[in-house]
N, CA, C and O of each residue as an XYZ file, in Angstrom:
704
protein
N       0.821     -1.200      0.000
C       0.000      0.000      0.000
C       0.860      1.257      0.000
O       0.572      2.296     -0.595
N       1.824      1.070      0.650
C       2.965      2.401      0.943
C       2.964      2.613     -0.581
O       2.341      3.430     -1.260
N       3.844      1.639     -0.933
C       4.442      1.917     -2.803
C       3.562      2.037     -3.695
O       3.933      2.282     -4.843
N       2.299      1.907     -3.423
C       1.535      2.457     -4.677
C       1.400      3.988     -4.408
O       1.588      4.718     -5.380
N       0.983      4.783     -2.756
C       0.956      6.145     -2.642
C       1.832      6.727     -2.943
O       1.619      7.889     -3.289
N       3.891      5.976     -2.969
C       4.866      6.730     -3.546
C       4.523      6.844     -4.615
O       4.535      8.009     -5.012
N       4.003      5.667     -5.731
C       4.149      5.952     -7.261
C       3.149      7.206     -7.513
O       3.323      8.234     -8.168
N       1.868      6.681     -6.637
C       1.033      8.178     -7.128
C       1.837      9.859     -7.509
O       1.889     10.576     -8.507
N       2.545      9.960     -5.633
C       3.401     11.039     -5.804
C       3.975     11.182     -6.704
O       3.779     12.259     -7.266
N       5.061     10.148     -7.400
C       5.861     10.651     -8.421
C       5.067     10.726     -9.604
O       5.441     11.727    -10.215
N       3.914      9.997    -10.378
C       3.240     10.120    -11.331
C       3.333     11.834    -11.521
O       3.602     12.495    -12.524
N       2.938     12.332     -9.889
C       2.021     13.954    -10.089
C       3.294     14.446    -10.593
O       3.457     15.025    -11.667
N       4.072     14.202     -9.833
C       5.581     15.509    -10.039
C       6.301     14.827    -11.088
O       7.427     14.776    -10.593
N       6.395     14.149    -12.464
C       6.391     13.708    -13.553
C       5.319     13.994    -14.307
O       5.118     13.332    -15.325
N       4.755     14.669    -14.061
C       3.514     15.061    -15.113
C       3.486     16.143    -15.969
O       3.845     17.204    -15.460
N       3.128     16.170    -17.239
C       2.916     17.342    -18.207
C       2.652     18.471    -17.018
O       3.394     19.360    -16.600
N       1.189     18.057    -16.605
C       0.676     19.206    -16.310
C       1.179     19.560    -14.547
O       0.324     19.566    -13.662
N       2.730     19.848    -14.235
C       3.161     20.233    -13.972
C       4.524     21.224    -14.194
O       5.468     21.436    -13.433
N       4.202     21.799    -15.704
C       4.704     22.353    -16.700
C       5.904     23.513    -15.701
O       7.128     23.587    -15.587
N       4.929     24.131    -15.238
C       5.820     25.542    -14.651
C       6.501     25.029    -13.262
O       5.846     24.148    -12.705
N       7.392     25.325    -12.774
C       7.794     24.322    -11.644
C       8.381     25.766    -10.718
O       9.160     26.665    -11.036
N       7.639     25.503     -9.512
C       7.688     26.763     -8.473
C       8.562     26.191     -7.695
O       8.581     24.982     -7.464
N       9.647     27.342     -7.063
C      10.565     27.101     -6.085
C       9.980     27.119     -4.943
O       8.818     27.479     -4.752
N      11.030     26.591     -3.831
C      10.252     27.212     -2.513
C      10.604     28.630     -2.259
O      10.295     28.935     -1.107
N      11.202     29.721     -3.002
C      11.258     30.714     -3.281
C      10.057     31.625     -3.650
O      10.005     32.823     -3.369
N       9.020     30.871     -4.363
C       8.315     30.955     -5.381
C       8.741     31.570     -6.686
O       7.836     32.042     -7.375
N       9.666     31.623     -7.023
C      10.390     31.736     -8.128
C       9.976     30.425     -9.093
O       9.552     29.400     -8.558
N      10.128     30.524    -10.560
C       9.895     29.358    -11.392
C      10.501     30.090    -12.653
O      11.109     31.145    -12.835
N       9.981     28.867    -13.576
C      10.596     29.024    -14.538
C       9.347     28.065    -15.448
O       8.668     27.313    -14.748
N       9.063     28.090    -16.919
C       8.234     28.127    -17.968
C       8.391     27.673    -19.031
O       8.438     28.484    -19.956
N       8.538     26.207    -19.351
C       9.353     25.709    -21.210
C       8.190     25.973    -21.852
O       7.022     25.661    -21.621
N       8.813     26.714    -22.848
C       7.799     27.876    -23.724
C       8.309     26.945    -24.876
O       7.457     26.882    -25.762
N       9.409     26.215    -25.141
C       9.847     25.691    -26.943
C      11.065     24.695    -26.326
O      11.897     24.997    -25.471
N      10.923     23.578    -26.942
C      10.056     23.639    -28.026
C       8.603     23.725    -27.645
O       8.100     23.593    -26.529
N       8.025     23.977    -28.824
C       6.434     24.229    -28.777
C       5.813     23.070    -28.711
O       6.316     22.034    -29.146
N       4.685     23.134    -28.173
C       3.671     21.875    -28.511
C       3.213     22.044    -30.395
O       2.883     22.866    -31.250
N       3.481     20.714    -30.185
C       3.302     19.994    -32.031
C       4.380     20.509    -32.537
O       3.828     21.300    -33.301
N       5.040     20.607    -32.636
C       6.552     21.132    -33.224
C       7.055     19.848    -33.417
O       6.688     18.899    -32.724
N       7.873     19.758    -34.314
C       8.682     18.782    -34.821
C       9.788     18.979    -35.262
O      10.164     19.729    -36.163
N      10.516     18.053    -34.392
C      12.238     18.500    -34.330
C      13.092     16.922    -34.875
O      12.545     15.826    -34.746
N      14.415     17.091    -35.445
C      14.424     15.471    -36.034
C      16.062     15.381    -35.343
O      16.771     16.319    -34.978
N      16.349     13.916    -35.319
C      17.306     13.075    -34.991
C      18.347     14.222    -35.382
O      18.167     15.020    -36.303
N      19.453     14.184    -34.551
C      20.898     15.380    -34.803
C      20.604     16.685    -35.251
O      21.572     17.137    -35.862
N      19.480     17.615    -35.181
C      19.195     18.424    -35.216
C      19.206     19.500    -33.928
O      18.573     19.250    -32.903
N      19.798     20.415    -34.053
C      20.617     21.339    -32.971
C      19.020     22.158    -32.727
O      18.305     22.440    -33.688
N      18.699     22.413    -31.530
C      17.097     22.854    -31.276
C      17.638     24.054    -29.845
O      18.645     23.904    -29.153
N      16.564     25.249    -29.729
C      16.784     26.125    -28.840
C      15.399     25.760    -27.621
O      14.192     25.914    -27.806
N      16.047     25.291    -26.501
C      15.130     25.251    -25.526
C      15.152     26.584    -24.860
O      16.161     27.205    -24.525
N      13.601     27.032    -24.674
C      13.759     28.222    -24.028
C      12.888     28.731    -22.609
O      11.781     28.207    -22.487
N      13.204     29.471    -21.797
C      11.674     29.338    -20.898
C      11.567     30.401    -20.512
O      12.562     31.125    -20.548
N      10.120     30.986    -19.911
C      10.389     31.957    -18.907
C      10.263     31.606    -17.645
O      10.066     30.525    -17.089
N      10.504     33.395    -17.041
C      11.218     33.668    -15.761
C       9.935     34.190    -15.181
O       9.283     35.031    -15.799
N       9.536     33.706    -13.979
C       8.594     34.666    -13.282
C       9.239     34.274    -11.414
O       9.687     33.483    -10.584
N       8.766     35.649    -11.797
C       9.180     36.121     -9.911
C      10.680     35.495     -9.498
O      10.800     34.829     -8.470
N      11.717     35.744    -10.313
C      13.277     35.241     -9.900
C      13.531     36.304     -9.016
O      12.932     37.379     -9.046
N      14.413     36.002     -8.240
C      15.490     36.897     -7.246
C      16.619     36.084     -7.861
O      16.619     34.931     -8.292
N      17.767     37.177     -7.769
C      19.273     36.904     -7.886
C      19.961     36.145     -8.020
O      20.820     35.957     -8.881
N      19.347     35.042     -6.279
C      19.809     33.779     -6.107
C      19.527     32.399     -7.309
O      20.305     31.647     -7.895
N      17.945     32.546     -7.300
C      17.332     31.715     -8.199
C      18.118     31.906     -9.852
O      18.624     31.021    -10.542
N      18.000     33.297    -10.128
C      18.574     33.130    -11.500
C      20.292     32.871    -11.487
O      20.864     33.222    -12.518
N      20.966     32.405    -10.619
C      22.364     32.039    -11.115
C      21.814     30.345    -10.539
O      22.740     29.829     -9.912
N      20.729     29.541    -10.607
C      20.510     28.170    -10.300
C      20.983     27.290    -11.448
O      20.478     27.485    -12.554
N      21.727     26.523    -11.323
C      22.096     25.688    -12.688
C      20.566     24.645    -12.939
O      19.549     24.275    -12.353
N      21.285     24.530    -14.226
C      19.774     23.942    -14.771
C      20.312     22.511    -16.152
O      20.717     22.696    -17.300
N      20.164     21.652    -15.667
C      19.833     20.322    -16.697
C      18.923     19.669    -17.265
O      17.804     19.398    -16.828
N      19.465     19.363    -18.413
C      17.931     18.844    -18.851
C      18.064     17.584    -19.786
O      18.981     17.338    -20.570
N      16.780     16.742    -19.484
C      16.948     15.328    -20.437
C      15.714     15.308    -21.318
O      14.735     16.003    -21.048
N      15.753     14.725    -22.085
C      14.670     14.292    -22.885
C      13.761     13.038    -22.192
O      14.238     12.274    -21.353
N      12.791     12.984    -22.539
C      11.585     12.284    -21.510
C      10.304     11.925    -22.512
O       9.777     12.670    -23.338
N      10.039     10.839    -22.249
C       9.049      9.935    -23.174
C       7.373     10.568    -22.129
O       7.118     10.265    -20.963
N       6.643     11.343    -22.928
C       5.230     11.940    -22.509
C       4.427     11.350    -22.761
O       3.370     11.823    -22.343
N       4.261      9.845    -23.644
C       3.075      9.069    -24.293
C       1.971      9.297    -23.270
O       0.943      9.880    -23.612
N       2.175      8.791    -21.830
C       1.541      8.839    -20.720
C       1.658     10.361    -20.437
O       2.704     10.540    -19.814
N       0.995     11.534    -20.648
C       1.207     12.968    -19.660
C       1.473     12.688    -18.404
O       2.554     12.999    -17.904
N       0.398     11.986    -17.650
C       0.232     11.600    -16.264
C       1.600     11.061    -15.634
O       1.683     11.298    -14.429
N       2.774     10.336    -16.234
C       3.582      9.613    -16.228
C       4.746      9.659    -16.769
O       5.317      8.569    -16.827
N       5.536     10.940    -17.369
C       6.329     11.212    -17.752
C       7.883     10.386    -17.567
O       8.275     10.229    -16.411
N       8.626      9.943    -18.550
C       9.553      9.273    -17.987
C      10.766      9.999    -18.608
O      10.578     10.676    -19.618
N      12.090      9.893    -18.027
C      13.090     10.289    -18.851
C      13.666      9.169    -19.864
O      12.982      8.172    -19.630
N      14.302      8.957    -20.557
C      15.152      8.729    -21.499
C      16.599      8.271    -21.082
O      17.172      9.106    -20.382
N      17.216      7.290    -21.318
C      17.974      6.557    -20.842
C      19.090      7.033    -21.861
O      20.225      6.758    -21.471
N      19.034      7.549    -22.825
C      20.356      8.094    -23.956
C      19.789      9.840    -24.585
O      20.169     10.611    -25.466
N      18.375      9.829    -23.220
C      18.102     11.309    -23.479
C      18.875     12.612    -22.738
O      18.282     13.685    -22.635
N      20.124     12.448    -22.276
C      20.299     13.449    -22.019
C      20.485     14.778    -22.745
O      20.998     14.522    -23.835
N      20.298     16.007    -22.612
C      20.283     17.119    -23.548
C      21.361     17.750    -22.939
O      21.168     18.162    -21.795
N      22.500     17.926    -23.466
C      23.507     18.715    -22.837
C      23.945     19.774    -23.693
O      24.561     19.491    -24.720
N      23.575     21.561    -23.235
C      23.725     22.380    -23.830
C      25.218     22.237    -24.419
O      25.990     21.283    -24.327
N      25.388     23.522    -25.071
C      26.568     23.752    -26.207
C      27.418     24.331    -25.118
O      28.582     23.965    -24.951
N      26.634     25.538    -24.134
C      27.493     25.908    -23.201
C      26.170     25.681    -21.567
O      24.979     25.966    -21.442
N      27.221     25.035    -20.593
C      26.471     25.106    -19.460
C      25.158     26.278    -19.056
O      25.533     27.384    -19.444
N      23.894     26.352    -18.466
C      23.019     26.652    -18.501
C      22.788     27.145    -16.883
O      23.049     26.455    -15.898
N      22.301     28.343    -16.878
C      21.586     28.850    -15.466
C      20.628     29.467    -15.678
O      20.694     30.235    -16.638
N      19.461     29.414    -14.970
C      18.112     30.301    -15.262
C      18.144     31.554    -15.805
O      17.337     31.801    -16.701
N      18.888     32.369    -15.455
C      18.910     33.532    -16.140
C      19.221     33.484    -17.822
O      19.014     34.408    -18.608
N      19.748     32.209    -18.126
C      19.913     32.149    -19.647
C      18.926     32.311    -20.345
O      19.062     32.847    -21.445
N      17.520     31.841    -19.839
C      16.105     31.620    -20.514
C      16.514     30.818    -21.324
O      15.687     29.919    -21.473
N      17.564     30.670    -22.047
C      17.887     29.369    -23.752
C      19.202     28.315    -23.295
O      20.073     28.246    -22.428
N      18.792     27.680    -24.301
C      19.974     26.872    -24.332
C      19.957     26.282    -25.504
O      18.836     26.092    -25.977
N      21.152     25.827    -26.303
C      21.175     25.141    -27.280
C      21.202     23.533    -27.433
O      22.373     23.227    -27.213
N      20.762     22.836    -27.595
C      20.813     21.412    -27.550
C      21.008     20.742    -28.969
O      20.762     21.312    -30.032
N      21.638     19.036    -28.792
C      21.292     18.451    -30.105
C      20.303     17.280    -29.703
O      20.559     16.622    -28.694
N      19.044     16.967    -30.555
C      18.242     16.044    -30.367
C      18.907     14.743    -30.635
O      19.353     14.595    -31.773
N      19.081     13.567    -29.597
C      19.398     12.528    -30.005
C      19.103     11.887    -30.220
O      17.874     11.947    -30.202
N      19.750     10.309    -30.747
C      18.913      9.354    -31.713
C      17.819      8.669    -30.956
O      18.311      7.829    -30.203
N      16.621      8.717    -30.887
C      15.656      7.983    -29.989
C      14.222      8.101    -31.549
O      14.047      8.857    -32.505
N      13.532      6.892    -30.989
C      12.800      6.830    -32.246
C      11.514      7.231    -32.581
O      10.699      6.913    -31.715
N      11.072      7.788    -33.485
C      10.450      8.628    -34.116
C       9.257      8.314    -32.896
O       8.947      7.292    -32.284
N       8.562     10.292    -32.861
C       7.564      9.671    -32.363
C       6.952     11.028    -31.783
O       7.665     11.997    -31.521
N       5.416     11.008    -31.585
C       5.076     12.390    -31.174
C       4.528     12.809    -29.511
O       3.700     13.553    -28.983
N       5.633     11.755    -29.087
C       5.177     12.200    -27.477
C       6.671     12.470    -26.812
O       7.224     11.733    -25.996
N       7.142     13.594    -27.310
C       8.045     14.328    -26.085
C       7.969     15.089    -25.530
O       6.952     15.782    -25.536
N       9.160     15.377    -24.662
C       8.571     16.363    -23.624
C      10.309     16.525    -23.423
O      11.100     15.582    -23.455
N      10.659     17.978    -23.210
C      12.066     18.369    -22.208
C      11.866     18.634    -20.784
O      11.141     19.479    -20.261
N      12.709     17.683    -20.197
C      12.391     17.846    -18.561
C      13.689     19.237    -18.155
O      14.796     19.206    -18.692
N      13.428     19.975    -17.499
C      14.373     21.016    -17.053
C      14.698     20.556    -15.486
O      13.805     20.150    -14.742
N      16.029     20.664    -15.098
C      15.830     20.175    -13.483
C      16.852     21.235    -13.080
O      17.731     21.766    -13.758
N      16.388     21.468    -11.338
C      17.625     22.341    -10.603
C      17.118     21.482     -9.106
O      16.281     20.605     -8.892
N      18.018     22.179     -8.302
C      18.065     21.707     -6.684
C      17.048     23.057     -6.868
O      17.087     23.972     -7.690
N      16.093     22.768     -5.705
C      15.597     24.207     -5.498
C      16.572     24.258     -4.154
O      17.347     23.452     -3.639
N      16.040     25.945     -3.766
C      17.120     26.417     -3.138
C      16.702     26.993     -1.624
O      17.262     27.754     -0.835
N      15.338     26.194     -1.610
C      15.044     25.780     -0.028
C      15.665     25.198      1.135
O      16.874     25.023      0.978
N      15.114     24.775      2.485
C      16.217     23.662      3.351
C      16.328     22.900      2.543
O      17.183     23.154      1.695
N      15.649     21.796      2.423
C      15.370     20.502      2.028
C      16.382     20.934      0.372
O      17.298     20.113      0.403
N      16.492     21.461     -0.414
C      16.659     21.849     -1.408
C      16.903     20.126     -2.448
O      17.867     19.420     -2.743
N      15.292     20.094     -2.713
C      14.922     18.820     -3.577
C      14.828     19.124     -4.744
O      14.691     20.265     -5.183
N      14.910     17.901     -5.489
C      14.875     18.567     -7.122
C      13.857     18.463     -7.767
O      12.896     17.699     -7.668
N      14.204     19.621     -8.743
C      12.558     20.058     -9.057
C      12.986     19.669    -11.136
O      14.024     19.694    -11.798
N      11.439     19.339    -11.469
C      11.279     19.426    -12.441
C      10.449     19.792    -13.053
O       9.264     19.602    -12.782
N      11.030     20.633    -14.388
C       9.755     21.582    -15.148
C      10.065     20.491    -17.009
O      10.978     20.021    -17.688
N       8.609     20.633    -16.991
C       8.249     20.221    -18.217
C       7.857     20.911    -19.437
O       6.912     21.700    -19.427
N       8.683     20.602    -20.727
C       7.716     21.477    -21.815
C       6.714     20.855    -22.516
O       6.817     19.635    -22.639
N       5.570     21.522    -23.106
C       4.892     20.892    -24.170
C       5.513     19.596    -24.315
O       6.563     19.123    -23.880
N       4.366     19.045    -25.216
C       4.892     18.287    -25.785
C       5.209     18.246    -27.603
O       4.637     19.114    -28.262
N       6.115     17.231    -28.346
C       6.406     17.606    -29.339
C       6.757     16.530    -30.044
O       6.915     15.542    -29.327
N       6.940     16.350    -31.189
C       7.702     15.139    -32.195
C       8.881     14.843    -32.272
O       9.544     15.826    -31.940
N       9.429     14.107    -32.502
C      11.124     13.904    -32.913
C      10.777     12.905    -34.344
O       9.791     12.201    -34.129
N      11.259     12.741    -35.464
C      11.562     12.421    -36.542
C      12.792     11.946    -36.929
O      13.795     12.205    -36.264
N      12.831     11.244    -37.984
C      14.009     10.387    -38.297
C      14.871      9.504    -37.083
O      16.065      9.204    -37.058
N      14.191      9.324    -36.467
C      14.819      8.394    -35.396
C      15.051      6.974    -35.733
O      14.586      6.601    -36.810
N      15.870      5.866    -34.795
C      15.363      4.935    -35.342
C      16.239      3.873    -34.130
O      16.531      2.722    -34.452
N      16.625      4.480    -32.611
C      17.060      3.588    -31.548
C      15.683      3.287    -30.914
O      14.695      4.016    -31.011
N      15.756      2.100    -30.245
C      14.995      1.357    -29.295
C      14.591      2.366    -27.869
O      15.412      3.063    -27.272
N      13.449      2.263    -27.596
C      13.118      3.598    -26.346
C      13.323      2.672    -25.553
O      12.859      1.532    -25.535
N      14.385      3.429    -24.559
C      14.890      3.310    -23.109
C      14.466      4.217    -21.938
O      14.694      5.426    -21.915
N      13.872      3.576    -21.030
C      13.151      5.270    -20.350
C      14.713      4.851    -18.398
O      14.851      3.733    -17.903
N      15.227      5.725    -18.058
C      15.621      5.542    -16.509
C      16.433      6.958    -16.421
O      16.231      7.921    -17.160
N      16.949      6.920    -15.853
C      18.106      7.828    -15.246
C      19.081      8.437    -16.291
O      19.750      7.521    -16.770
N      19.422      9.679    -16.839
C      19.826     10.366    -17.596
C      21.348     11.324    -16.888
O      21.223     12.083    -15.927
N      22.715     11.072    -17.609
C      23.623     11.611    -16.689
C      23.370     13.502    -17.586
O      22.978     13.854    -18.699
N      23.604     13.859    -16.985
C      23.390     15.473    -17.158
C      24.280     16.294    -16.514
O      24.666     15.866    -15.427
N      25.005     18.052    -17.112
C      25.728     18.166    -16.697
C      25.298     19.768    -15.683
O      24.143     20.182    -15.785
N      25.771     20.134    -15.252
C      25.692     21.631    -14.881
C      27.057     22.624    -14.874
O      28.187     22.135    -14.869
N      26.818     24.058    -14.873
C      27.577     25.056    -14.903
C      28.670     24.986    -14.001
O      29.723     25.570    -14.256
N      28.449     24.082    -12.597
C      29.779     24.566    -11.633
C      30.144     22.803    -11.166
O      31.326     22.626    -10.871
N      29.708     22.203    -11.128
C      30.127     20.826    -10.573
C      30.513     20.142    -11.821
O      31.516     19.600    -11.355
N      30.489     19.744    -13.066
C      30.805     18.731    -14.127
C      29.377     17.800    -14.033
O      28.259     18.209    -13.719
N      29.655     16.845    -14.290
C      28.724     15.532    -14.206
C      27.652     15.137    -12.737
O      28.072     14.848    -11.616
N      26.311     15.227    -13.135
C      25.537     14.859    -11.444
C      24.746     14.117    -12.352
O      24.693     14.197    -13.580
N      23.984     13.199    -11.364
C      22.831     12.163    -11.987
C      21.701     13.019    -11.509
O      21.811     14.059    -10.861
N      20.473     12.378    -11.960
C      19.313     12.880    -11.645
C      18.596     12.060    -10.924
O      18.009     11.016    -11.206
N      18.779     12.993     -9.423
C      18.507     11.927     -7.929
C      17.056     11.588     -8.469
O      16.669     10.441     -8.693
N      16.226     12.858     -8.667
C      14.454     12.256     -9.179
C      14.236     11.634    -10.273
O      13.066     11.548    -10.645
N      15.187     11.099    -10.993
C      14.690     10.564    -11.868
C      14.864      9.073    -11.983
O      14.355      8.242    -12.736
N      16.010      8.965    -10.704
C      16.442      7.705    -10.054
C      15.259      7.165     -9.041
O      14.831      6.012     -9.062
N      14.818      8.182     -8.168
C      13.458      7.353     -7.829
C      12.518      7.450     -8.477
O      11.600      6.725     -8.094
N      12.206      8.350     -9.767
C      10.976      7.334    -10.344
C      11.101      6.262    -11.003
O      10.080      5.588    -11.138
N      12.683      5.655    -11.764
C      12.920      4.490    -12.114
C      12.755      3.322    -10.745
O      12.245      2.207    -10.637
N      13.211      3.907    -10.165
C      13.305      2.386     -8.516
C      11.999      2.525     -8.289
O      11.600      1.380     -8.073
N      11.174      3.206     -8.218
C       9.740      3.481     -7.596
C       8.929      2.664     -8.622
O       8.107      1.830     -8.241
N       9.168      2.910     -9.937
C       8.735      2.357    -10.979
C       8.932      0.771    -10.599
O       8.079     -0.033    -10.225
N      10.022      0.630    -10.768
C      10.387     -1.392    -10.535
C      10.006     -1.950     -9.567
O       9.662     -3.129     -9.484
N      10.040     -0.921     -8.507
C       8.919     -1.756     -7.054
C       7.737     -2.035     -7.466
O       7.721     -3.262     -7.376
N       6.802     -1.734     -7.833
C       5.200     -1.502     -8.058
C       5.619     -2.301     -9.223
O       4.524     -2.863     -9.241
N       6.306     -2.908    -10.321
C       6.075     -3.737    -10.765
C       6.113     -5.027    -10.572
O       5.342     -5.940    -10.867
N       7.288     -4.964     -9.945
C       7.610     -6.306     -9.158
C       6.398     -6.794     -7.923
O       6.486     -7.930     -7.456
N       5.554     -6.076     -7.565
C       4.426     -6.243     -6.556
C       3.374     -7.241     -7.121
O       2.373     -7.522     -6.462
C-alpha cells in the first residue's frame, strides 16, 4: 500500500501538467519551446527556451539540466535513458535558452524536455519543469526510459537523484 501512494506522488511531479515548476522561493521558470506539435528530427541542434517569473538573484544564477523524456503517458512522464540534452554551453536560469542536439531515440510524437535544478530551499529537492509536448523524426534507436547523466555550470557531471526514484519506484510496483 505504501508503494503504490509513492508511485502516485511521483506520477504527479512527472507530469505534463506540472509544466511551470515553483521554487520554494516561489520563483519558477516556464518551457515555452520547443512548442507543442513542433517537430524536431534526430541530430538536429534545437533552442530550448523558458520563462522567468518572480526570480530573485539567487534563483537566477541556479544551474539547470535537462533530459529528454518519453510523454506518451502525460500523467507519467519518464526520462530517457540516452536522453540526455547537454547544452553547447552550461546553462543557469537567467539564460532563458539553451542550445541542444536532439538525439537518436525513435520517431515519435510524445516528447517532452524535462528542465531540473536543486531548489534552493532547506530541504533543497529537485525540481522538475516540463515542456509541451512535441515530435522527434528520423529516429530509429529502441526507447529506453531511466536515469539520464546530465551536466551543470559549476560541478561537471551529477545524476538525476528524481529521476532515479521514479525508475526504482517504478520497478517496485512492478515487481508487486
Amino acid at each position: 500500500m505504501r508503494v503504490s501512494a509513492a508511485i502516485a506522488a511521483v506520477a504527479y511531479t512527472a507530469s505534463i501538467a506540472t509544466a511551470q515548476c515553483v521554487s520554494s522561493v516561489g520563483a519558477s521558470i516556464q518551457i515555452i519551446s520547443p512548442a507543442q506539435g513542433q517537430t524536431l528530427n534526430v541530430g538536429e541542434t534545437f533552442r530550448i527556451t523558458w520563462n522567468l517569473v518572480n526570480t530573485t538573484p539567487q534563483f537566477n544564477a541556479v544551474n539547470l539540466t535537462f533530459v529528454l523524456s518519453d510523454a506518451t503517458n502525460p500523467n507519467n512522464v519518464l526520462p530517457l535513458q540516452n536522453g540526455a540534452l547537454v547544452p553547447k554551453t552550461p546553462a543557469i536560469v537567467s539564460d532563458a535558452q539553451a542550445e541542444v542536439t536532439v538525439p537518436n531515440v525513435p520517431s515519435s510524437k510524445f516528447y517532452a524536455v524535462q528542465a531540473q535544478y536543486k531548489d534552493l530551499g532547506a530541504v533543497q529537492k529537485w525540481m522538475g519543469c516540463f515542456s509541451p509536448t512535441f515530435a522527434i523524426g528520423g529516429g530509429s534507436a529502441p526507447v529506453a526510459t531511466g536515469a539520464a547523466v546530465t551536466t551543470t555550470k559549476t560541478s561537471g557531471v551529477v545524476g538525476g537523484p528524481v529521476l532515479k526514484v521514479l525508475v526504482g519506484l517504478a520497478t517496485a510496483f512492478l515487481l508487486l
